[in-house]
VEXDREN-2710 file (C-alpha; in Angstrom, 1 decimal):
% VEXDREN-2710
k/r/px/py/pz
1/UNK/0.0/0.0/0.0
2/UNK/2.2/2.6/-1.6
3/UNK/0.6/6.5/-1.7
4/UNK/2.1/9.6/-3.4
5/UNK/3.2/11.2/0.2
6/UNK/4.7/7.2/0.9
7/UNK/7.2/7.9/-1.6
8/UNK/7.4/11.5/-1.5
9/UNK/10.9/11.4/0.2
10/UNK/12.2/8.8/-0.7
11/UNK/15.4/10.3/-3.2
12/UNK/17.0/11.2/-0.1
13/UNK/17.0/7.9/0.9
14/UNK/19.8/5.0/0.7
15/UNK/19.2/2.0/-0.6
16/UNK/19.3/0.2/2.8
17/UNK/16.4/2.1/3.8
18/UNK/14.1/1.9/0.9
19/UNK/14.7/-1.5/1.2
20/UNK/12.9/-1.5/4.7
21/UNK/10.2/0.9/3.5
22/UNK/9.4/-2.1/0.7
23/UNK/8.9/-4.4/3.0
24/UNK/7.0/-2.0/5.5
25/UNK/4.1/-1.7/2.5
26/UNK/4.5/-5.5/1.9
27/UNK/3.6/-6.3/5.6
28/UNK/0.7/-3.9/5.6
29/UNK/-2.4/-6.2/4.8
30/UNK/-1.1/-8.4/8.1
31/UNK/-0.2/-4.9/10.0
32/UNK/-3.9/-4.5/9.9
33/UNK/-5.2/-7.7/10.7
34/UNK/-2.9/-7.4/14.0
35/UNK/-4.1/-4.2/15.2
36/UNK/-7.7/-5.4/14.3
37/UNK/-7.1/-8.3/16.5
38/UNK/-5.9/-5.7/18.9
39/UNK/-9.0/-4.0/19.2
40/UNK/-11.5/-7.4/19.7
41/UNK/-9.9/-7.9/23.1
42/UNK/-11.8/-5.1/25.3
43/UNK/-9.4/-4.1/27.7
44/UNK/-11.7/-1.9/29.3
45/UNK/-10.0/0.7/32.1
46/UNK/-11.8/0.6/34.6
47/UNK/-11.7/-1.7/36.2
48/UNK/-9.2/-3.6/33.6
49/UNK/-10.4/-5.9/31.7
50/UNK/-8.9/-8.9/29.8
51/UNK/-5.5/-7.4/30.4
52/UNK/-3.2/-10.7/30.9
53/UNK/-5.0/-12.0/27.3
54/UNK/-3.7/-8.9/25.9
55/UNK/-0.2/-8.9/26.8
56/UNK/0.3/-12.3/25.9
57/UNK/-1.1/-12.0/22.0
58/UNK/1.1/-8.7/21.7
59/UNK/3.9/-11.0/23.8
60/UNK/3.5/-14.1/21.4
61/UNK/3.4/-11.7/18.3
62/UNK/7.1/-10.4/19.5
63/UNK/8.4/-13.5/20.3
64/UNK/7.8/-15.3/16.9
65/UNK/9.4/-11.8/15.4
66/UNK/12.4/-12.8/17.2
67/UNK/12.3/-11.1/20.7
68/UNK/12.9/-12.1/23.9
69/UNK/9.7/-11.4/26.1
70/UNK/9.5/-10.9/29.8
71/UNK/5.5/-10.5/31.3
72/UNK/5.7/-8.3/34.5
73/UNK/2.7/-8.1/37.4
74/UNK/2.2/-4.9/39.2
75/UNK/2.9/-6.7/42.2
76/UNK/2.2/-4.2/45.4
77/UNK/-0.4/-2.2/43.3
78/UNK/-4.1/-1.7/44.6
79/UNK/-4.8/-2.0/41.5
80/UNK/-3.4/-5.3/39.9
81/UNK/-6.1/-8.2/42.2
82/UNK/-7.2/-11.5/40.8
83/UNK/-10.0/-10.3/39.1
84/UNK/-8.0/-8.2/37.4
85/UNK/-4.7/-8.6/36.9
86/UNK/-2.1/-5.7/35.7
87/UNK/0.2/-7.3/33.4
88/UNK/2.7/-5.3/31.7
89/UNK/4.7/-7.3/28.5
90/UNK/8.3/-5.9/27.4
91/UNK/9.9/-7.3/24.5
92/UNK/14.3/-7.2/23.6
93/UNK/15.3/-7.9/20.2
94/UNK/19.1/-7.5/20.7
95/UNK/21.2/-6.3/18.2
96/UNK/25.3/-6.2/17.4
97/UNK/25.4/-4.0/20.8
98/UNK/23.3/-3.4/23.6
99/UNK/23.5/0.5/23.1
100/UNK/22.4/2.6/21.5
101/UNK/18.6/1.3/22.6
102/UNK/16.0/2.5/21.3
103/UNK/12.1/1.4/23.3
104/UNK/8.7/1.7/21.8
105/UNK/6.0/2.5/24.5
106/UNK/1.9/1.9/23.8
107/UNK/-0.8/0.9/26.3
108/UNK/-3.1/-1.5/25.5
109/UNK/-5.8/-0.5/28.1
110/UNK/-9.2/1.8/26.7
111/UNK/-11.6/3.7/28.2
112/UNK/-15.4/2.7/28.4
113/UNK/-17.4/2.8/25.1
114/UNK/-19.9/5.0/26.0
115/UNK/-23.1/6.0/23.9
116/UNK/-23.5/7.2/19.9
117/UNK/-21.6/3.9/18.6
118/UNK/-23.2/3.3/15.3
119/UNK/-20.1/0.1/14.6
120/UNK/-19.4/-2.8/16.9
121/UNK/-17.0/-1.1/19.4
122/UNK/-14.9/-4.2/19.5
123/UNK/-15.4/-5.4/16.2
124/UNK/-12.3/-3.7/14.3
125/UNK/-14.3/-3.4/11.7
126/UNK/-12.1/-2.5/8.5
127/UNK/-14.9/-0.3/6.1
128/UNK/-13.5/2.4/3.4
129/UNK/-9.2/2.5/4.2
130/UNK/-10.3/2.6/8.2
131/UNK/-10.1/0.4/11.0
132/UNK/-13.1/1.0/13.5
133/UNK/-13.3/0.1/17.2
134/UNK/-12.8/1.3/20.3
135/UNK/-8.7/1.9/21.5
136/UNK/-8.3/1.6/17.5
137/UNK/-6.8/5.5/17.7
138/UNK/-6.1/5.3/21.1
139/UNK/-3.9/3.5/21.3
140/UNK/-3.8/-0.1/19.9
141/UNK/-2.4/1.1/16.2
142/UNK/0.7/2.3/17.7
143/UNK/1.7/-0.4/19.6
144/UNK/1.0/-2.6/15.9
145/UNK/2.5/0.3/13.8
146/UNK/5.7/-0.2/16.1
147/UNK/6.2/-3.9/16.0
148/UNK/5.6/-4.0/12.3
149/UNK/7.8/-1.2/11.4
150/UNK/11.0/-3.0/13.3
151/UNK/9.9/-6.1/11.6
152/UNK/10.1/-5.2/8.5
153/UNK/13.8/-4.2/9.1
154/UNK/14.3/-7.9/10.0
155/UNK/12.5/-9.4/6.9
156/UNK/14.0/-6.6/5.1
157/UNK/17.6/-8.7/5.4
158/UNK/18.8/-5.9/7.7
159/UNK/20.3/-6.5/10.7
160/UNK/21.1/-3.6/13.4
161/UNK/24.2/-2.0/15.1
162/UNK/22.2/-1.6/18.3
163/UNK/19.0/-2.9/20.1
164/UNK/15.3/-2.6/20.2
165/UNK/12.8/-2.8/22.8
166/UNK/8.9/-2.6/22.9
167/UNK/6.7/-2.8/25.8
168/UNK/2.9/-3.0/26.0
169/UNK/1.4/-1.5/29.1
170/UNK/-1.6/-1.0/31.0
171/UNK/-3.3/2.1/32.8
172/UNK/-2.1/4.7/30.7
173/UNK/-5.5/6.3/31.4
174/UNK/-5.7/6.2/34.7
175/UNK/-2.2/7.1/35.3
176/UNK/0.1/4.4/34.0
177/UNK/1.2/4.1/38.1
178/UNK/0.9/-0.1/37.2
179/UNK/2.0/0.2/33.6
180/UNK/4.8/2.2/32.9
181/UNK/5.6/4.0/36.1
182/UNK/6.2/0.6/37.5
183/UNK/8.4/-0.3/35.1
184/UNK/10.1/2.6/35.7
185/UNK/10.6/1.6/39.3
186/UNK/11.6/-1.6/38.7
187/UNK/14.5/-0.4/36.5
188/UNK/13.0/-1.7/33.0
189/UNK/13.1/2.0/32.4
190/UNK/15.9/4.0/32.6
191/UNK/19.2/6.3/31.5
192/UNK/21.5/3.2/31.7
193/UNK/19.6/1.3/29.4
194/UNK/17.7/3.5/27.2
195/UNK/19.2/5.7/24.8
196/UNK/15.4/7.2/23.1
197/UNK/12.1/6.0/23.8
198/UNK/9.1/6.9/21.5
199/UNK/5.9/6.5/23.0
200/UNK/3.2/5.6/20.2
201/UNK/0.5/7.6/21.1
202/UNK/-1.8/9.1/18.4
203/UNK/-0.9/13.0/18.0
204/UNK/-1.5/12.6/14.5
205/UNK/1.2/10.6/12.2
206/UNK/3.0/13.9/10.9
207/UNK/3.6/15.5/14.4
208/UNK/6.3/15.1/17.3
209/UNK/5.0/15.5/20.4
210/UNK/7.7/16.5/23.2
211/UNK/5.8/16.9/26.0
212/UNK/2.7/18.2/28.2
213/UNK/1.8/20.9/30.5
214/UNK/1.3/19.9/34.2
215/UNK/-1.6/19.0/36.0
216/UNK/-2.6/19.8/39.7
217/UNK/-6.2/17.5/40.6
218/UNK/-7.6/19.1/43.7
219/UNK/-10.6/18.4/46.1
220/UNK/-12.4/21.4/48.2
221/UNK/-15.1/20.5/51.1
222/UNK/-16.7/23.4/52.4
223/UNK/-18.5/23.0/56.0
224/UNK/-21.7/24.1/57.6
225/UNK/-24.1/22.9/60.2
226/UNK/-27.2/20.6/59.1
227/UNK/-30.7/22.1/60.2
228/UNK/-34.4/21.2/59.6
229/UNK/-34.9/22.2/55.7
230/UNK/-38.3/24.5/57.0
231/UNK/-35.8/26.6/59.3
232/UNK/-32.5/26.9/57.0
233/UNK/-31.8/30.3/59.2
234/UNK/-30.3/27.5/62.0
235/UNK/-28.1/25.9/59.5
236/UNK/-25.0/26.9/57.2
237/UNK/-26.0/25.6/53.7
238/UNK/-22.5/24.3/52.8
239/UNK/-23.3/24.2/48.9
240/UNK/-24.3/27.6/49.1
241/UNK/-20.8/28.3/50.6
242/UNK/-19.3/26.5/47.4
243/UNK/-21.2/28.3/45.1
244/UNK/-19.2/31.4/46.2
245/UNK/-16.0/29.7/45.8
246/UNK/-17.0/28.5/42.5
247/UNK/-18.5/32.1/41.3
248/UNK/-14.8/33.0/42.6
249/UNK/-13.1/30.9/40.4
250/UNK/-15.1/31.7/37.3
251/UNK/-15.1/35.4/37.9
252/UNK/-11.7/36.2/39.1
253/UNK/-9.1/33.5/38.5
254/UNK/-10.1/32.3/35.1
255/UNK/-9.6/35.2/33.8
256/UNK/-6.3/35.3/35.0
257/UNK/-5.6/32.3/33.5
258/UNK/-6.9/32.8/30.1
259/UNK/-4.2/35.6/30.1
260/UNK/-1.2/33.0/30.9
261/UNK/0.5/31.8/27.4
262/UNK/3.0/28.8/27.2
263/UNK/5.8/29.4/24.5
264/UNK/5.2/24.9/24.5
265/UNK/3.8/24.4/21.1
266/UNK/0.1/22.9/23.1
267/UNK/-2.2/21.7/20.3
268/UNK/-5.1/22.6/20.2
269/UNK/-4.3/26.4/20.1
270/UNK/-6.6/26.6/22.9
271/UNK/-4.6/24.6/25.4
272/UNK/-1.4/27.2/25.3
273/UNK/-3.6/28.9/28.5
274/UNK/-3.5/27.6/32.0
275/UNK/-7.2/26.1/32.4
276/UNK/-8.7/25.1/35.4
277/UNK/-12.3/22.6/35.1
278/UNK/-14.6/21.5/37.7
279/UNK/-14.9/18.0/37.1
280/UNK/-17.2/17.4/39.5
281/UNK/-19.4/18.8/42.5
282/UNK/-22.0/17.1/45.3
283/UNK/-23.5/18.7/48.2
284/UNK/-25.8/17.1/51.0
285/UNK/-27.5/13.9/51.0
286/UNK/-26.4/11.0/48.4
287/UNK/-28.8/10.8/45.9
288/UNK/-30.2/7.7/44.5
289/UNK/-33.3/5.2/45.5
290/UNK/-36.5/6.1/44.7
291/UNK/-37.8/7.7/48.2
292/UNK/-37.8/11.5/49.1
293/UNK/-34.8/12.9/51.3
294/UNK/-34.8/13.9/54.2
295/UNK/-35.4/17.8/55.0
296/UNK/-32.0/19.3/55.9
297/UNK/-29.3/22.0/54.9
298/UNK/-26.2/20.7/53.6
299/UNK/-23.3/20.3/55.7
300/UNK/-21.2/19.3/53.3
301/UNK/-20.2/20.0/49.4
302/UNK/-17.5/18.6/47.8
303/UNK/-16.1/19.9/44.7
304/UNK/-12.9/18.5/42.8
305/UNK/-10.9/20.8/39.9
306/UNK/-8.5/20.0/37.2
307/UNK/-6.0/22.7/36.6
308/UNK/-3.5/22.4/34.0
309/UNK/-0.4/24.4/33.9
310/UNK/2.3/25.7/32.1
311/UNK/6.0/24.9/31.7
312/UNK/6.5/28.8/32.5
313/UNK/4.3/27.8/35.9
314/UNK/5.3/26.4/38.9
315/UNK/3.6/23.7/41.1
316/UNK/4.1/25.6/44.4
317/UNK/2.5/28.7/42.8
318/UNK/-0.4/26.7/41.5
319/UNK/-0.7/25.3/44.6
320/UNK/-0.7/28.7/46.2
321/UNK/-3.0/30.5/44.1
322/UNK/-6.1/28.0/44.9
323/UNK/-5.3/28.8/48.8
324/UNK/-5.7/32.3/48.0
325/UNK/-8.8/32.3/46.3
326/UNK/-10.0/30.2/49.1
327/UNK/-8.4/32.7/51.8
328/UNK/-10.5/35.4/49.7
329/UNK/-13.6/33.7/50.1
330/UNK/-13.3/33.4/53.9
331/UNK/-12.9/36.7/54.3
332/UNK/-15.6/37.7/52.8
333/UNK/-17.7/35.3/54.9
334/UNK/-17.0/34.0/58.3
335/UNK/-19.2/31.3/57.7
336/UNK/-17.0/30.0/54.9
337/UNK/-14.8/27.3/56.3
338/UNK/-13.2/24.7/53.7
339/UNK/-10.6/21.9/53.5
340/UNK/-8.6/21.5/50.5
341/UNK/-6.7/18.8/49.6
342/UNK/-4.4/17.5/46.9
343/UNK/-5.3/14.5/44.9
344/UNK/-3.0/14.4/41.9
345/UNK/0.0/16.2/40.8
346/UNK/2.3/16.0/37.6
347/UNK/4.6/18.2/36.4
348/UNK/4.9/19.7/32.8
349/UNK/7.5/17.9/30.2
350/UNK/9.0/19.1/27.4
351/UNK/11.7/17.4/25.4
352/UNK/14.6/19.6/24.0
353/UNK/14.0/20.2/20.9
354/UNK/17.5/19.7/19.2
355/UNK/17.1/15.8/21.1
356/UNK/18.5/13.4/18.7
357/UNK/14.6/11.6/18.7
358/UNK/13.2/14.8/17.9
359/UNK/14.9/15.7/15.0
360/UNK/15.4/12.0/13.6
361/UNK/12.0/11.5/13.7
362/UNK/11.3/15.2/12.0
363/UNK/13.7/14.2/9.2
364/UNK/11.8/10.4/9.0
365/UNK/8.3/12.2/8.6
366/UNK/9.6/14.5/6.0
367/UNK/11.0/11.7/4.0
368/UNK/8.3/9.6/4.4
369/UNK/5.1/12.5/4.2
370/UNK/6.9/14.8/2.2
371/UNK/6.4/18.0/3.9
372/UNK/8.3/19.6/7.3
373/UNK/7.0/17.7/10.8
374/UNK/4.6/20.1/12.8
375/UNK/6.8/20.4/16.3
376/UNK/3.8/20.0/19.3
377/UNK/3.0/19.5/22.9
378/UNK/-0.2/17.6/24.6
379/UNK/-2.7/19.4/26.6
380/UNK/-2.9/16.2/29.2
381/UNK/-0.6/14.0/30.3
382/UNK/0.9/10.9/29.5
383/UNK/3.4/8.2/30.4
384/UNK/6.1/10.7/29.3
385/UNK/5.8/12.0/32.8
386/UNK/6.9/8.6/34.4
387/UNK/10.1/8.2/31.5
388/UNK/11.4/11.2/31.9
389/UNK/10.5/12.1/36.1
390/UNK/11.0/8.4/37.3
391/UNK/13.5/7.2/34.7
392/UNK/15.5/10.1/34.0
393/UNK/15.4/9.8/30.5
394/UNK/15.4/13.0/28.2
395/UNK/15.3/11.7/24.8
396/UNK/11.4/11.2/24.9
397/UNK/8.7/11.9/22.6
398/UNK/5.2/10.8/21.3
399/UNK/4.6/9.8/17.6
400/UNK/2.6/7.5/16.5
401/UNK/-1.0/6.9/13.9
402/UNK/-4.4/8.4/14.5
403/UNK/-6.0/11.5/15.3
404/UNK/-5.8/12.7/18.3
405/UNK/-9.6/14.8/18.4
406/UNK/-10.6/11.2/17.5
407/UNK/-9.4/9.4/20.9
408/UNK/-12.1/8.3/23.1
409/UNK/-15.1/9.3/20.8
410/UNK/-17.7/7.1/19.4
411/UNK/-16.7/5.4/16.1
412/UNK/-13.2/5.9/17.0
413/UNK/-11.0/4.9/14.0
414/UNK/-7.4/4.8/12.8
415/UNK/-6.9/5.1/9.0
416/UNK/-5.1/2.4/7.1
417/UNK/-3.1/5.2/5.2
418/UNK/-2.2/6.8/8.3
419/UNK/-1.0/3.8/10.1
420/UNK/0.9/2.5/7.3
421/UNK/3.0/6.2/6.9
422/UNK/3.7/6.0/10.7
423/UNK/5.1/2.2/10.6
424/UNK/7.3/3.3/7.4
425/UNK/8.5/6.6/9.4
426/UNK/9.2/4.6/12.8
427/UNK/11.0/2.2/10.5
428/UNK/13.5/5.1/9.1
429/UNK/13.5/6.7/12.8
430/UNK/15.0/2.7/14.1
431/UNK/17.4/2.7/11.2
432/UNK/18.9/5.9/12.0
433/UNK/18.7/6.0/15.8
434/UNK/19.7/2.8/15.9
435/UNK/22.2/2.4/13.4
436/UNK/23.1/-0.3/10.5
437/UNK/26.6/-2.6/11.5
END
């Protein structure tokens, strides 16, 4: 499967790589089938489903192409139990030398279909040059444009100066803490062993990604006193008390915000502003059931935020600002008492961008596209934040096939073209990070 951008590039190109490129297009029909197969195990996150079956077809796949596979537990992790099992697969396919290394990072887990399908979410359906199904963008066609691309070096004839890892890990969206942060701790991960690691997930196949901005998840409970719902005038109606903080937010900081801009290259445009969301907010009595509730004022409201931040920010001063808009608040009201507490913190990433990963891989989607790679950053996070803050390791990037407005949508899909040119660029990106004996 051969297109005008395929072979755009390819007169700057030595015969040793065109050679891979061939055989890239000539393992394309069973480059699909693989990632289709991908997407008909529903690893569902949460809770985790059908993990272990997943790591061992992507495990088997990279042992008959020659690597040697090693299946790792989350042991210690809340989150790896029985019923559902956190199993992380890491492939080596050693070369002349140990070094330089180059790893290729995807997770395998998805997040729940949700409503609007009009395809079988875990069909992979294959209709009109796309693959359909849910985790198709997100991100099962990197991890099957990655193994294929190294492949086709091997069937190629080639052999390599240096060595090549993959891994397939779980959690990615819900933190990667028993997917690749684990494997960071455990040392699979790291500056000794790791020269470049390219992370497959889909920020489109003719973009570098070298980073995120930071993220600080926060949860605020306000405090009153519960009284009879007839007489509120005895009571503190604690919701009410959020509803200032929240006006607060929306009236004074987020304007503030909206007038921070990161010199990171964020798509979408949007992004290149701190942002701050309320992601959730309750107040009073759990609902549910089918019976009335009982007549009182809300003592409690809980309300929990998600503010991204710039690489020109700091955490502290994230931090910081919340507890002064609280501080505001109560003193404006001395019936405004709150507790605030952290629940998630990350900060932002951002690959040089004269790395040796950044600019190979520039150079590789030129050849292969035939037009200059777009430089970006993500708006969230990913498991770039464990390589490079756990690990240590600075030559770090995403790249990989599928659109990234496309992740977690209904009718998700990967196009066959796209994932095709990203296998044929992560093939040239191996040859020259890697090198040729």
């Amino acid at each position: 499967m051969t297109t005008d951008a395929h072979v755009a590039g390819q007169s700057a190109l030595d015969p040793l790589e065109r050679r891979a490129l061939a055989a890239v297009d000539a393992l394309a029909d069973e480059m699909v089938e693989f990632c289709r197969e991908l997407i008909r195990i529903p690893t569902v996150n949460p809770p985790g489903r059908h993990y272990e079956q997943c790591a061992r077809f992507v495990g088997e796949r990279l042992r008959l192409f020659g690597y040697r596979v090693e299946y790792l537990a989350a042991e210690g992790h809340a989150e790896h139990s029985p019923a559902y099992p956190r199993l992380n697969v890491v492939g080596r396919l050693e070369g002349a030398a140990p070094r330089p290394c180059l790893h290729f990072n995807g997770h395998f887990d998805v997040v729940p279909v949700g409503d609007g399908w009009t395809v079988e979410p875990f069909g992979g359906e294959l209709r009109d040059g796309r693959i359909y199904g849910r985790g198709s963008c997100d991100q099962k066609a990197g991890i099957a444009a990655s193994i294929y691309a190294v492949e086709a070096i091997r069937r190629a004839g080639l052999s390599l100066a240096g060595t090549v890892e993959q891994s397939a890990t779980v959690d990615e969206e819900s933190g990667g803490y028993a997917g690749v942060a684990d494997l960071c701790d455990r040392g699979v991960f790291s500056r000794e062993r790791q020269d470049h690691v390219i992370i497959t997930e889909p920020l489109n196949y003719d973009r570098v990604c070298i980073g995120h901005r930071g993220v600080y998840w926060f949860e605020v409970v306000t405090h009153g006193r519960i009284a009879h719902g007839s007489m509120p005038d005895y009571g503190v109606n604690a919701a009410d008390q959020m509803a200032e903080f929240v006006h607060t937010v929306n009236q004074e900081l987020l304007p503030r915000l909206r007038g921070r801009t990161t010199s990171m290259p964020v798509e979408p445009e949007m992004a290149r502003h701190s942002t701050i969301n309320l992601n959730a907010l309750h107040g009073g009595q759990e609902l549910g059931g089918d019976g009335f509730l009982a007549s009182c004022v809300a003592d409690r409201c809980v309300a929990v935020y998600d503010r991204r931040f710039l690489h020109e920010e700091d955490l502290a001063s994230v931090k910081a600002e919340i507890e002064g808009v609280l501080e505001e608040v109560a003193r404006r009201s001395d019936q405004f008492h709150y507790t605030l507490r952290e629940l998630w913190s990350v900060p932002p990433v951002a690959t040089p961008l004269d790395a040796r990963v950044v600019t190979t891989l520039q150079g590789a989607i030129q050849d292969v596209v035939g037009r200059p790679a777009a430089v970006i950053a993500s708006p969230g996070t990913y498991d770039h934040k464990h390589i490079t803050g756990r690990a240590g390791i600075v030559e770090c990037v995403a790249y990989g096939p599928g659109i990234l407005d496309l992740a977690h949508l209904p009718d998700e899909y990967v196009a066959v073209e796209h994932l095709v040119a990203a296998a044929r660029v992560m093939a040239l990106a191996t040859l020259r990070l890697v090198g040729v004996p």
